[in-house]
Biopython code that builds the backbone (N, CA, C, O; Angstrom):
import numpy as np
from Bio.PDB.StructureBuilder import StructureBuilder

atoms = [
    (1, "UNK", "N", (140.670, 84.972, 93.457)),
    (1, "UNK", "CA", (140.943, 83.556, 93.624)),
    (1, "UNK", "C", (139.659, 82.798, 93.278)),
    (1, "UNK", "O", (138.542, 83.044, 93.734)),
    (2, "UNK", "N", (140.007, 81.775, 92.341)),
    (2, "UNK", "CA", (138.718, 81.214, 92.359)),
    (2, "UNK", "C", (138.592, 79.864, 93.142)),
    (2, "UNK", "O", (139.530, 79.402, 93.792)),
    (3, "UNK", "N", (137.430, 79.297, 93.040)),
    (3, "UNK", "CA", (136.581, 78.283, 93.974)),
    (3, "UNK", "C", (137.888, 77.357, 93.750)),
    (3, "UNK", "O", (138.450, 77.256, 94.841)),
    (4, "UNK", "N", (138.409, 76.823, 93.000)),
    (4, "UNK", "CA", (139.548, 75.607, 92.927)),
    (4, "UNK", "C", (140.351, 75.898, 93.625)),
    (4, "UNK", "O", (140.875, 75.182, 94.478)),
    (5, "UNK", "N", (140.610, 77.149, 93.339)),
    (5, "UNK", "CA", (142.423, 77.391, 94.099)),
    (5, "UNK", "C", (142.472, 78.101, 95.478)),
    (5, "UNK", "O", (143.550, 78.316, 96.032)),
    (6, "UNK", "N", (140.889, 78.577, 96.201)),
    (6, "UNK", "CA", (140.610, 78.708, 97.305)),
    (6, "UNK", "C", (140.641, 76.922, 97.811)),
    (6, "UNK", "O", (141.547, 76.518, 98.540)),
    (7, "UNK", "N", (139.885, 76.285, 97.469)),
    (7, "UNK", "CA", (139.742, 74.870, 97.903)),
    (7, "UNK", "C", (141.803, 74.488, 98.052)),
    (7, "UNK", "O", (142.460, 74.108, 99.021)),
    (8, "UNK", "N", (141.936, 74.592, 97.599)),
    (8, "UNK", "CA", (143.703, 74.067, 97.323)),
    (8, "UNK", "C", (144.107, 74.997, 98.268)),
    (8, "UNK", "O", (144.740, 74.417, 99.151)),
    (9, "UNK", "N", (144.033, 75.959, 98.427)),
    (9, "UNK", "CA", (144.602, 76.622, 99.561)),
    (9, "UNK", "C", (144.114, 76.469, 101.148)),
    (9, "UNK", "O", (144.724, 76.802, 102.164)),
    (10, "UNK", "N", (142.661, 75.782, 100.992)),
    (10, "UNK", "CA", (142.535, 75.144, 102.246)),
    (10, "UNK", "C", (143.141, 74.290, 102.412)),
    (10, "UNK", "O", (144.082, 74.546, 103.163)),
    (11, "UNK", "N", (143.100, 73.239, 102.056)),
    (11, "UNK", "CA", (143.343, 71.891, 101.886)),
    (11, "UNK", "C", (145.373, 71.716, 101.958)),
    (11, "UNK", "O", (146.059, 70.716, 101.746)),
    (12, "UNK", "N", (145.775, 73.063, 102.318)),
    (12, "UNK", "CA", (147.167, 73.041, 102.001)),
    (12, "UNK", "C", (147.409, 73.574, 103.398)),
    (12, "UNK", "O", (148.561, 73.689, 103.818)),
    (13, "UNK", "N", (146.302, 73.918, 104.166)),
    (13, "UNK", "CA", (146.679, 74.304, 105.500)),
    (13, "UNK", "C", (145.825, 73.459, 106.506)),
    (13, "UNK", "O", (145.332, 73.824, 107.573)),
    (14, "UNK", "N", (145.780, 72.308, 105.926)),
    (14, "UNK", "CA", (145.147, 71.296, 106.966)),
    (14, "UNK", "C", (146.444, 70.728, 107.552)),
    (14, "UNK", "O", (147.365, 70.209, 106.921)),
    (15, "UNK", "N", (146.340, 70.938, 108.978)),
    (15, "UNK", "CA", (147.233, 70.093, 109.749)),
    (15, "UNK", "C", (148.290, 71.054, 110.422)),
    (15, "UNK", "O", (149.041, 70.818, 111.368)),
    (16, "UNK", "N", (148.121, 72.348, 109.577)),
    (16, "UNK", "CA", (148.971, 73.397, 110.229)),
    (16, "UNK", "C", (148.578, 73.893, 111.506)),
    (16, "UNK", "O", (147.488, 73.505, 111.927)),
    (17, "UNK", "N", (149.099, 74.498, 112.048)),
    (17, "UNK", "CA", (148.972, 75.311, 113.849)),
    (17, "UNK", "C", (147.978, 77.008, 113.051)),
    (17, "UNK", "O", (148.534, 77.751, 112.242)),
    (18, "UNK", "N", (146.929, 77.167, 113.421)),
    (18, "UNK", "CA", (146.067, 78.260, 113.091)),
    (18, "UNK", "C", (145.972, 78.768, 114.376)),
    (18, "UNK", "O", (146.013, 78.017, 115.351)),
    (19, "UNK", "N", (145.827, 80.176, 114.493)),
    (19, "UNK", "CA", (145.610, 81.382, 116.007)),
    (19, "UNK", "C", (144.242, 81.919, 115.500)),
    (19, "UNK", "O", (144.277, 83.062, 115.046)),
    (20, "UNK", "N", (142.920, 81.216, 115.503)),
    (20, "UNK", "CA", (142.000, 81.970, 115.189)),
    (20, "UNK", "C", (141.195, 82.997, 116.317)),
    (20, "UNK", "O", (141.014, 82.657, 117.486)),
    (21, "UNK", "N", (140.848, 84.016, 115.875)),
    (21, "UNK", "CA", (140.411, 85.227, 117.163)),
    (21, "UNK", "C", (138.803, 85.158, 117.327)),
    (21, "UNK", "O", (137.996, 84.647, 116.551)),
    (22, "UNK", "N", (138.580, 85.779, 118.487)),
    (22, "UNK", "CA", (137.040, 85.360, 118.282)),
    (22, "UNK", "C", (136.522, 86.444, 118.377)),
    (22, "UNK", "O", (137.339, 87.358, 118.478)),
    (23, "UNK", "N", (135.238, 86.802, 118.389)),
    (23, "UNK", "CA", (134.180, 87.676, 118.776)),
    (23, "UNK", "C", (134.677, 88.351, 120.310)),
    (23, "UNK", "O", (135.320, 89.373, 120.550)),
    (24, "UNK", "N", (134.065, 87.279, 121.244)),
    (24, "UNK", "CA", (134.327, 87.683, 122.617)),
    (24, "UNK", "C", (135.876, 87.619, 123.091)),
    (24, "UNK", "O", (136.176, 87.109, 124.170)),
    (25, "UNK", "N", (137.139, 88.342, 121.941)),
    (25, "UNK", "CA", (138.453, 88.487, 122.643)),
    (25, "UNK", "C", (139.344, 86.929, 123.007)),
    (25, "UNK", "O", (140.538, 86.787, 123.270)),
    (26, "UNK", "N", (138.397, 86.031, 122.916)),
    (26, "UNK", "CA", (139.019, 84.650, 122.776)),
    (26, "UNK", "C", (140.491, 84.006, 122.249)),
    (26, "UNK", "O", (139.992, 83.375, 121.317)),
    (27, "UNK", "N", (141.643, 83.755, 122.168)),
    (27, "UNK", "CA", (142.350, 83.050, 120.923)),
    (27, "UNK", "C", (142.306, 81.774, 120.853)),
    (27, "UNK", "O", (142.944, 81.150, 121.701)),
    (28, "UNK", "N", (141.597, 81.084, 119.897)),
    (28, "UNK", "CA", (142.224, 79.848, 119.655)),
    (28, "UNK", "C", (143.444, 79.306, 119.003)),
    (28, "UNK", "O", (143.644, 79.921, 117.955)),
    (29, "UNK", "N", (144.333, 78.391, 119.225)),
    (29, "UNK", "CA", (145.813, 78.454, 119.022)),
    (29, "UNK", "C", (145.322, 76.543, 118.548)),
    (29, "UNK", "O", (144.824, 75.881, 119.459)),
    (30, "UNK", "N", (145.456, 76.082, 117.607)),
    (30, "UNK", "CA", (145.572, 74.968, 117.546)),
    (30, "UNK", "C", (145.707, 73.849, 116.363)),
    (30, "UNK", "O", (145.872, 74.543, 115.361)),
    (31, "UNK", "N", (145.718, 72.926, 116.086)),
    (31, "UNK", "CA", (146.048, 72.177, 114.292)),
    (31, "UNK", "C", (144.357, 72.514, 113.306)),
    (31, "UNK", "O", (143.251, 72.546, 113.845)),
    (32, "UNK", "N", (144.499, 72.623, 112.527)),
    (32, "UNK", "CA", (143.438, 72.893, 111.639)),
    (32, "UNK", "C", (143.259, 71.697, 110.980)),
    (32, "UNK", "O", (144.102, 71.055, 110.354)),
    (33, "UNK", "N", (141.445, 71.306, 111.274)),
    (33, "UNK", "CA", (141.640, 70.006, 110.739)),
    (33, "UNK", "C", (140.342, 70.113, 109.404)),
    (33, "UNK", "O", (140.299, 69.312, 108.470)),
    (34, "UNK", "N", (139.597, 70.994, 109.544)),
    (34, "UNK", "CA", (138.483, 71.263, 108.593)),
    (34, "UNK", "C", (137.542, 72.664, 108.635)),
    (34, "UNK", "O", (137.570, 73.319, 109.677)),
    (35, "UNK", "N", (136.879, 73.033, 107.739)),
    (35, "UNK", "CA", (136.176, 73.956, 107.477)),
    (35, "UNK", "C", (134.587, 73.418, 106.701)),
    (35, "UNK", "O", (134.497, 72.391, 106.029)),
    (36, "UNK", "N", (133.482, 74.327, 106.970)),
    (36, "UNK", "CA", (132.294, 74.322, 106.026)),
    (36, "UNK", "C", (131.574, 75.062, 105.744)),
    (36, "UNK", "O", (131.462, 75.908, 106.632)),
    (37, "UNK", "N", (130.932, 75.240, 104.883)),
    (37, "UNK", "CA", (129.829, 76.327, 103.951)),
    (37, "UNK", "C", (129.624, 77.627, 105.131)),
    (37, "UNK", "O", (129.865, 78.786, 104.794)),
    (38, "UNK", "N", (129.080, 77.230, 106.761)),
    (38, "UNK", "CA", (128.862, 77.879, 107.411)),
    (38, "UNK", "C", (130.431, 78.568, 108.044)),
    (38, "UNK", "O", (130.393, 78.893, 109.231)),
    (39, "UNK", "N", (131.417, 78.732, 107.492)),
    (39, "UNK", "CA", (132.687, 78.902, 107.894)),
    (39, "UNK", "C", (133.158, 78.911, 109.693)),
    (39, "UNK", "O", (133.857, 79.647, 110.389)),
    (40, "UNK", "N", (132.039, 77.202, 110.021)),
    (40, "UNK", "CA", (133.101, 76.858, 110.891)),
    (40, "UNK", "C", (134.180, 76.135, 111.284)),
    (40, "UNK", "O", (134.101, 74.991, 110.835)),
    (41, "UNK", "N", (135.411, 76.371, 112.104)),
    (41, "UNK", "CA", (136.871, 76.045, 111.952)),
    (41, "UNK", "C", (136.791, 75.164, 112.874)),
    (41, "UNK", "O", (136.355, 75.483, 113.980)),
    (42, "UNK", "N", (137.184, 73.930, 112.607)),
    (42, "UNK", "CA", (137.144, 72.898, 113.391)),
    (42, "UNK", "C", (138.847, 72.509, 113.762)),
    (42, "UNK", "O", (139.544, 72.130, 112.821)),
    (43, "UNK", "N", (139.453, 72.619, 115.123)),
    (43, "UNK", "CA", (140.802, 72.875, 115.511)),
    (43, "UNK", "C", (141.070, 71.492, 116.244)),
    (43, "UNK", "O", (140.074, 70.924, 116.692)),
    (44, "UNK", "N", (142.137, 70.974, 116.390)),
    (44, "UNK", "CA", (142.653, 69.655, 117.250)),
    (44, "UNK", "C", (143.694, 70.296, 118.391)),
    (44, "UNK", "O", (143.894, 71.508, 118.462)),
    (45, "UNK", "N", (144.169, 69.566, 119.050)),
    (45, "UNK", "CA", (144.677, 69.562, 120.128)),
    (45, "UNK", "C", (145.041, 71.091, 120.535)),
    (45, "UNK", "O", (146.243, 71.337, 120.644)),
    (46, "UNK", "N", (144.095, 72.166, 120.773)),
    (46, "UNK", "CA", (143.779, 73.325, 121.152)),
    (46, "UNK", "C", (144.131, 73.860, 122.042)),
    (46, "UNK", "O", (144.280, 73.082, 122.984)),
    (47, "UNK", "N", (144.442, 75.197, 122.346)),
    (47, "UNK", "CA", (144.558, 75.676, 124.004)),
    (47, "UNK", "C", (143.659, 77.487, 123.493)),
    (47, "UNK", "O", (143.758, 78.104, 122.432)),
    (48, "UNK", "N", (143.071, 77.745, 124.423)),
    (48, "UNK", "CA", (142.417, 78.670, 125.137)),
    (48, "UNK", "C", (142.984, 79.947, 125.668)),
    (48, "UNK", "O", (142.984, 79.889, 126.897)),
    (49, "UNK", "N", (143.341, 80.781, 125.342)),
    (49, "UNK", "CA", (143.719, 81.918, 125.272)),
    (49, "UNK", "C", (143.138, 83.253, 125.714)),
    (49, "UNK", "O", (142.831, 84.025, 124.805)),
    (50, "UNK", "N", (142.931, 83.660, 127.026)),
    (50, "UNK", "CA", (141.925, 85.084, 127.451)),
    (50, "UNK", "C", (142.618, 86.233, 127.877)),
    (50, "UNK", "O", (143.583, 86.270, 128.640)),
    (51, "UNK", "N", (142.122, 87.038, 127.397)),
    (51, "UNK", "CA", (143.437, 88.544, 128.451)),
    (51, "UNK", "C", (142.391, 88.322, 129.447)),
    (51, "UNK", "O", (141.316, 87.737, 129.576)),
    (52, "UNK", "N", (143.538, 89.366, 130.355)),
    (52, "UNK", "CA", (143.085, 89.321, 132.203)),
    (52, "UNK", "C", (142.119, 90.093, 132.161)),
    (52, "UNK", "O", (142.006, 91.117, 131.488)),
    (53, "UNK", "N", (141.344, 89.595, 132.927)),
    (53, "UNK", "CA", (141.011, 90.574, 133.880)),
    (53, "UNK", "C", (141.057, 91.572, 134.363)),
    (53, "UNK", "O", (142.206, 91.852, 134.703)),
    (54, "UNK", "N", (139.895, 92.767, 134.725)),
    (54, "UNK", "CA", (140.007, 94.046, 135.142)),
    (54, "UNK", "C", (140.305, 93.415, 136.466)),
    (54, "UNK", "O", (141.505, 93.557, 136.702)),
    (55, "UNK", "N", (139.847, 92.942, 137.171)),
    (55, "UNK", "CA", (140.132, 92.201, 138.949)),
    (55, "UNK", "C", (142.259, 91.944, 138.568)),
    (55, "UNK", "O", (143.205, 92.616, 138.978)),
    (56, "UNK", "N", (142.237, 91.004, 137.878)),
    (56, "UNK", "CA", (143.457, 90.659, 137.631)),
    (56, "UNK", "C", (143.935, 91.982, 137.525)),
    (56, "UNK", "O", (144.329, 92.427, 138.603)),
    (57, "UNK", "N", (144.029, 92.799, 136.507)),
    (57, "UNK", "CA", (145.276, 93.858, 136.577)),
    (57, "UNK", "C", (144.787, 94.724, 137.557)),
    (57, "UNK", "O", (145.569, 95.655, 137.750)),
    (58, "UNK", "N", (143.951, 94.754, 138.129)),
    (58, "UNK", "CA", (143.812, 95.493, 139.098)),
    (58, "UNK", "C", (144.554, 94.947, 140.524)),
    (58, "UNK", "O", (144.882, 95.796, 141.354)),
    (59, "UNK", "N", (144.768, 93.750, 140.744)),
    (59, "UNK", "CA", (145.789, 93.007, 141.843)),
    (59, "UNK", "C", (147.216, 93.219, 141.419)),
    (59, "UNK", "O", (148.074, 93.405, 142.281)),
    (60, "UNK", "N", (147.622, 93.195, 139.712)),
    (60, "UNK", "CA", (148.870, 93.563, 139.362)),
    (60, "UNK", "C", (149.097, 95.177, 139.813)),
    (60, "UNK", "O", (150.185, 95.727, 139.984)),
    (61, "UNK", "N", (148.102, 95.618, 139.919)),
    (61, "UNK", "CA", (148.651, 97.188, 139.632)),
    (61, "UNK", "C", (149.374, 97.334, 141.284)),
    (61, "UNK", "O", (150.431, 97.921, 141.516)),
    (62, "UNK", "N", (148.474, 96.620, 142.349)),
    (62, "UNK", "CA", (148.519, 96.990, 143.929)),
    (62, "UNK", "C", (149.679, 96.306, 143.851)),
    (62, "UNK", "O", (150.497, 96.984, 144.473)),
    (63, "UNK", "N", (150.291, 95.169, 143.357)),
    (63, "UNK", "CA", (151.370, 94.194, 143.727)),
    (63, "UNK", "C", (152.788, 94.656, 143.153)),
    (63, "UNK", "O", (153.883, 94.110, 143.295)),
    (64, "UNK", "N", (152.445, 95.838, 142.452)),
    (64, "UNK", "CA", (153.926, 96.460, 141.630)),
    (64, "UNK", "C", (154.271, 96.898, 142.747)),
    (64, "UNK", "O", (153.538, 97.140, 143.706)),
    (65, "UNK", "N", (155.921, 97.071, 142.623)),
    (65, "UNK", "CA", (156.876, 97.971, 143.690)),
    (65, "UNK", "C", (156.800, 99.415, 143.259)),
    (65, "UNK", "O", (156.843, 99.899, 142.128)),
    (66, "UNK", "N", (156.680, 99.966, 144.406)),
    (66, "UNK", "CA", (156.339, 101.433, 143.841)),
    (66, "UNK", "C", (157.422, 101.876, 143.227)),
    (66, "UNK", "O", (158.489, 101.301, 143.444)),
    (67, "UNK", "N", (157.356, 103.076, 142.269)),
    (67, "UNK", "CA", (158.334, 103.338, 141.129)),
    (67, "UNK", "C", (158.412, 105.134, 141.931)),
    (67, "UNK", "O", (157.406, 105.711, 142.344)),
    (68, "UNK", "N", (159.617, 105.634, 141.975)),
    (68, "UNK", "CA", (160.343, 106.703, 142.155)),
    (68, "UNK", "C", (159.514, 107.757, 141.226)),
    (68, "UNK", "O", (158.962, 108.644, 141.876)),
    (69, "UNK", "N", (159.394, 107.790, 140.270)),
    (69, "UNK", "CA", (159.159, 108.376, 139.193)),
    (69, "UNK", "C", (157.802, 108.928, 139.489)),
    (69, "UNK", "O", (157.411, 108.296, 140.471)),
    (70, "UNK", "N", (156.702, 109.966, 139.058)),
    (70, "UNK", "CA", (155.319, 109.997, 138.933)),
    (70, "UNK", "C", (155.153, 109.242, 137.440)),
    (70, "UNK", "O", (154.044, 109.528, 136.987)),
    (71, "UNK", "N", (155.533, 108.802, 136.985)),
    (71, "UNK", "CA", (154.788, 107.826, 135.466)),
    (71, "UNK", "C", (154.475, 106.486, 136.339)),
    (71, "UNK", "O", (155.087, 105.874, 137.215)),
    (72, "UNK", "N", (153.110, 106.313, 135.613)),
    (72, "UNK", "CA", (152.495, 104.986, 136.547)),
    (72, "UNK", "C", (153.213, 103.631, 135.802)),
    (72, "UNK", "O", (153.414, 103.430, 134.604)),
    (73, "UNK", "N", (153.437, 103.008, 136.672)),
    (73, "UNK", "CA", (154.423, 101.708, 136.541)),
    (73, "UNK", "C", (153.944, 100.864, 135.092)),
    (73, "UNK", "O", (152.764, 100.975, 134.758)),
    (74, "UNK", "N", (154.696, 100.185, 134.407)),
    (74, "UNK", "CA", (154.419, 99.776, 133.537)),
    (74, "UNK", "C", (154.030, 98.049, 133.792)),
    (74, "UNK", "O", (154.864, 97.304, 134.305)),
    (75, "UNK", "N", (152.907, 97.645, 133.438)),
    (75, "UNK", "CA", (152.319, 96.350, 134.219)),
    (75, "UNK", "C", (152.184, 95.634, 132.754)),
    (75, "UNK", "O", (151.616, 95.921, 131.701)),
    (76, "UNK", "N", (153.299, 94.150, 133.400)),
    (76, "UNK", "CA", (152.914, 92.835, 132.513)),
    (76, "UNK", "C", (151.989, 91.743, 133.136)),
    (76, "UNK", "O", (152.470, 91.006, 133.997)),
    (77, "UNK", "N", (150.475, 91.575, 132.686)),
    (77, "UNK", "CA", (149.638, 90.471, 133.270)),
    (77, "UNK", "C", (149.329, 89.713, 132.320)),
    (77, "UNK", "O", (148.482, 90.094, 131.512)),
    (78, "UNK", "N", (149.954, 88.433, 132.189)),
    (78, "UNK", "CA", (149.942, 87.288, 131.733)),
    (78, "UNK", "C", (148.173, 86.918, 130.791)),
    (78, "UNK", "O", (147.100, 87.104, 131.365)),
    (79, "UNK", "N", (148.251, 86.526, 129.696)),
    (79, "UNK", "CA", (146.699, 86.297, 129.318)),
    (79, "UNK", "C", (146.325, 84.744, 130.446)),
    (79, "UNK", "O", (147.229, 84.424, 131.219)),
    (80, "UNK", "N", (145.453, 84.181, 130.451)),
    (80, "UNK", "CA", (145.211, 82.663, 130.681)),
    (80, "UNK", "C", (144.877, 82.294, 129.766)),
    (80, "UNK", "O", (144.244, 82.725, 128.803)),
    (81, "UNK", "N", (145.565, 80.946, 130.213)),
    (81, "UNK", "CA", (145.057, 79.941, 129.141)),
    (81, "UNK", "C", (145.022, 78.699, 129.543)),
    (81, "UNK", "O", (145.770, 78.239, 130.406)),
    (82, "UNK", "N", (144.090, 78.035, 128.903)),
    (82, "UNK", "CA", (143.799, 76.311, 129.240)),
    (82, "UNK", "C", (143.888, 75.730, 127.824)),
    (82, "UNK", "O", (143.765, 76.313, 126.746)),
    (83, "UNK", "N", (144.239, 73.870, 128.208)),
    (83, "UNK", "CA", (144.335, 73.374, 127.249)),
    (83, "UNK", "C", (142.211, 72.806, 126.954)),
    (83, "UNK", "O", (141.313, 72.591, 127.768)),
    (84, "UNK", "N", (142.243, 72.780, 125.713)),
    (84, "UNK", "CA", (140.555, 72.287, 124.917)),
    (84, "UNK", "C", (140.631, 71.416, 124.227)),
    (84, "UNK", "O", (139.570, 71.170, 123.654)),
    (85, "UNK", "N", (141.767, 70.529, 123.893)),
    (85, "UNK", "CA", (141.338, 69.767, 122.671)),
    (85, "UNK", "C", (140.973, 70.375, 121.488)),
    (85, "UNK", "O", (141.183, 71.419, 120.870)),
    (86, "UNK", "N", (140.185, 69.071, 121.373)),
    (86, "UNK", "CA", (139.189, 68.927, 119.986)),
    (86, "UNK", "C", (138.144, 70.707, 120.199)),
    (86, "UNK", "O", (137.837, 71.050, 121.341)),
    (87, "UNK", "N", (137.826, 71.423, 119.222)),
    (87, "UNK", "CA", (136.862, 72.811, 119.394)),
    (87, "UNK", "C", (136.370, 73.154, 118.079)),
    (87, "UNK", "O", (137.227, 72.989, 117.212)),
    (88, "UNK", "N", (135.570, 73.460, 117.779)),
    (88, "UNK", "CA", (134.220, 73.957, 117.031)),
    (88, "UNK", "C", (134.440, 75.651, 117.042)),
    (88, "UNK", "O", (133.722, 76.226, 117.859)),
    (89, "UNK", "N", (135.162, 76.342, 116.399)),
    (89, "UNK", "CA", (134.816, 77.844, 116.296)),
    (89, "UNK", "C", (133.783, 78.262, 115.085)),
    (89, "UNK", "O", (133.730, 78.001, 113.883)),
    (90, "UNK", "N", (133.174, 78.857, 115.782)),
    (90, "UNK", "CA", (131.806, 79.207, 114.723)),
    (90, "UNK", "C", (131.766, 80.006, 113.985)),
    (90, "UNK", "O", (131.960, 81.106, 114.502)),
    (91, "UNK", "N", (131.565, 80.035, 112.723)),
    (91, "UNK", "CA", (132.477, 81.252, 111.631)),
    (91, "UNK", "C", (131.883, 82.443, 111.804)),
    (91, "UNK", "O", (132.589, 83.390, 111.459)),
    (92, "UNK", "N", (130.588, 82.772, 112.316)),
    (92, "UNK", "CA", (130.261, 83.860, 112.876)),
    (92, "UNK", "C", (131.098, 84.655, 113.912)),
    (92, "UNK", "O", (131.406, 85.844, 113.826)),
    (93, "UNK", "N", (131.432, 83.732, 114.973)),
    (93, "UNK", "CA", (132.282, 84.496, 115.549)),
    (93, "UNK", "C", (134.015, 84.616, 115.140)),
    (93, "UNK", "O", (134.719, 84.830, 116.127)),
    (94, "UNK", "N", (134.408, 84.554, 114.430)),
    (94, "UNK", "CA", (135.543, 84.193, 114.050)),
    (94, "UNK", "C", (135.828, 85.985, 113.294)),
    (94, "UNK", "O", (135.336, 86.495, 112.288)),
    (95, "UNK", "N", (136.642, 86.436, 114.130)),
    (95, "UNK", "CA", (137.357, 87.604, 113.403)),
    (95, "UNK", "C", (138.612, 88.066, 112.799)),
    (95, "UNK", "O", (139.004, 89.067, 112.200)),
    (96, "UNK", "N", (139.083, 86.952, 113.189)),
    (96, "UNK", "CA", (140.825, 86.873, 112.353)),
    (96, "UNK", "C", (141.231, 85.314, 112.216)),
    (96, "UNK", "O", (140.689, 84.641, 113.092)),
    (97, "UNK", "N", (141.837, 84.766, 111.565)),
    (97, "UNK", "CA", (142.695, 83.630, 111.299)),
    (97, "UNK", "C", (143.947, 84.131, 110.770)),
    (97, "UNK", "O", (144.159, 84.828, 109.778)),
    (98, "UNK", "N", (144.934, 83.512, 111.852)),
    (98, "UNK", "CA", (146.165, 83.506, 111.379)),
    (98, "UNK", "C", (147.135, 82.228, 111.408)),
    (98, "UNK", "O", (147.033, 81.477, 112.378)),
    (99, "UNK", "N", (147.850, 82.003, 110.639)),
    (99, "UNK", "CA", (148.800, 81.186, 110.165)),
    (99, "UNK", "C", (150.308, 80.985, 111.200)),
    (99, "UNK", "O", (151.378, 81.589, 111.124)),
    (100, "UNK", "N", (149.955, 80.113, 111.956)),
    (100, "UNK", "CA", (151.416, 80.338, 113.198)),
    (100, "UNK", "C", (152.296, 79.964, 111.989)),
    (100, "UNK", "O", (151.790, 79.747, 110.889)),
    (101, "UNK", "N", (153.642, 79.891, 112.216)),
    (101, "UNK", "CA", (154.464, 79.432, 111.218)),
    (101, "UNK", "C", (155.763, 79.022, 112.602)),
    (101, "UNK", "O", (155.916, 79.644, 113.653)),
    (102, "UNK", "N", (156.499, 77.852, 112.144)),
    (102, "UNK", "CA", (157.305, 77.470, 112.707)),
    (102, "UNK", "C", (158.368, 78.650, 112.932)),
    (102, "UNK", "O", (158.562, 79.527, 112.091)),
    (103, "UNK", "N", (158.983, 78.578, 114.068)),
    (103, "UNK", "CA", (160.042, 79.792, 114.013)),
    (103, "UNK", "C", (161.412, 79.740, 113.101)),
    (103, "UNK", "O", (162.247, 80.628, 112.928)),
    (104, "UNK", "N", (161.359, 78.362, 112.563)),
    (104, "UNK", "CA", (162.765, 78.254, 111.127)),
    (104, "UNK", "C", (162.020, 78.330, 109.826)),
    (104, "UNK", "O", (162.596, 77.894, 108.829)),
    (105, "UNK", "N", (160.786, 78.840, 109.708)),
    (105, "UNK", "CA", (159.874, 79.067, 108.443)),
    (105, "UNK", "C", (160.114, 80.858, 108.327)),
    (105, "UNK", "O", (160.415, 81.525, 107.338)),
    (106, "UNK", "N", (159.866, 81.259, 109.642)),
    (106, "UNK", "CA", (159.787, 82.580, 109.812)),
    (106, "UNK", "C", (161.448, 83.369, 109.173)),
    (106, "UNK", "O", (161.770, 84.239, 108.363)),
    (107, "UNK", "N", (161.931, 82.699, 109.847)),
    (107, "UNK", "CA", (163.595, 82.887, 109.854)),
    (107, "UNK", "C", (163.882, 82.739, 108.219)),
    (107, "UNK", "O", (164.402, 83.719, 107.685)),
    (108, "UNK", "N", (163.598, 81.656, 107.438)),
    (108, "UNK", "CA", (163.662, 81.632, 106.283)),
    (108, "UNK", "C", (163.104, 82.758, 105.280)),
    (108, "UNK", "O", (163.746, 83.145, 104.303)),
    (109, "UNK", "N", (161.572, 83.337, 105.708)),
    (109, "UNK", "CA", (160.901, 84.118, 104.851)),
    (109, "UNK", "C", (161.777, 85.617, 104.952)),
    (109, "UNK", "O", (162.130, 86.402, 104.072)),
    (110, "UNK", "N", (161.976, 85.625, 106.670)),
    (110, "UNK", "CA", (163.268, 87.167, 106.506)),
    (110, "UNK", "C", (164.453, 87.355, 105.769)),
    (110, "UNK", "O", (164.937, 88.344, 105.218)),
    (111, "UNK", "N", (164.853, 86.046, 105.898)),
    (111, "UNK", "CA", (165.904, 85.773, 104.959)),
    (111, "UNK", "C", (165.920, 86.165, 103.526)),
    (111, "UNK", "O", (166.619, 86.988, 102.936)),
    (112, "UNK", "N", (165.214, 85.573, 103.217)),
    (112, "UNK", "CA", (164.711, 85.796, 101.669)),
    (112, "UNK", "C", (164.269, 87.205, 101.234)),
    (112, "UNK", "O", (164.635, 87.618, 100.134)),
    (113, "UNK", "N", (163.400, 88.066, 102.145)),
    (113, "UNK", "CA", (163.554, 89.269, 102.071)),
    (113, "UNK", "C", (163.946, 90.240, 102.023)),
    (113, "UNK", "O", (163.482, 91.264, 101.522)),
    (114, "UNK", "N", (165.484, 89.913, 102.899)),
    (114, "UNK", "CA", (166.712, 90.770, 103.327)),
    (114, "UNK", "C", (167.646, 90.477, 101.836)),
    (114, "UNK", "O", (168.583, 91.223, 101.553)),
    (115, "UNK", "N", (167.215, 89.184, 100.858)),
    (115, "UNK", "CA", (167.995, 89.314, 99.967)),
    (115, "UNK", "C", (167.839, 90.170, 98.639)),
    (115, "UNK", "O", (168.750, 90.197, 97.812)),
]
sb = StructureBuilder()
sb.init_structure("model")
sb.init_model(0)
sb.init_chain("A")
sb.init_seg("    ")
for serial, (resi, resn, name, xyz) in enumerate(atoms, 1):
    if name == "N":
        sb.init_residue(resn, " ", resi, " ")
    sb.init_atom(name, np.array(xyz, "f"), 0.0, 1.0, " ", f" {name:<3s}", serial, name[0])
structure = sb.get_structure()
């Protein structure tokens, strides 16, 4: 890809919903509003995304109903998350970007595949 049609391909996902991952296990979930030389991702109306806690699944594990079985219970613990706004991800730490896609975009692309 060259420099033009990288630029056009940014510039074609401004305003979209981006899930960028971080260094420290982070997700950012939020509109993509710009990028620069230093590849950092500048996101709008944002939310904050962390898996639990060893403390946390460790309160899930005591709070399961005990299971009949000897296989140790199978535990769902919720990530947290807060809302951030406006956020600054720093392209250093930045280890994945992904592309949310509306769920009737998604539905369309299977579609098209299955044909």
């Amino acid at each position: 890809m060259d420099e033009n049609q990288a630029v056009q391909y940014l510039e074609s996902l401004i305003g979209q919903t981006l899930r960028v991952h971080a260094t420290d296990t982070r997700i950012f979930v939020g509109s993509f509003k710009c990028t620069d030389a230093a590849r950092n991702v500048i996101l709008a109306n944002t939310y904050e995304y962390r898996h639990p806690t060893p403390s946390a699944i460790r309160d899930a594990a005591q709070n399961a109903a005990p299971r009949s079985s000897v296989d140790s219970p199978n535990l769902r613990v919720d990530m947290t998350s807060r809302f951030i706004g406006l956020v600054v991800v720093p392209g250093q730490h930045i280890t994945r970007i992904e592309l949310e896609e509306p769920p009737q975009q998604s539905r369309v692309r299977e579609t098209i595949r299955a044909s």
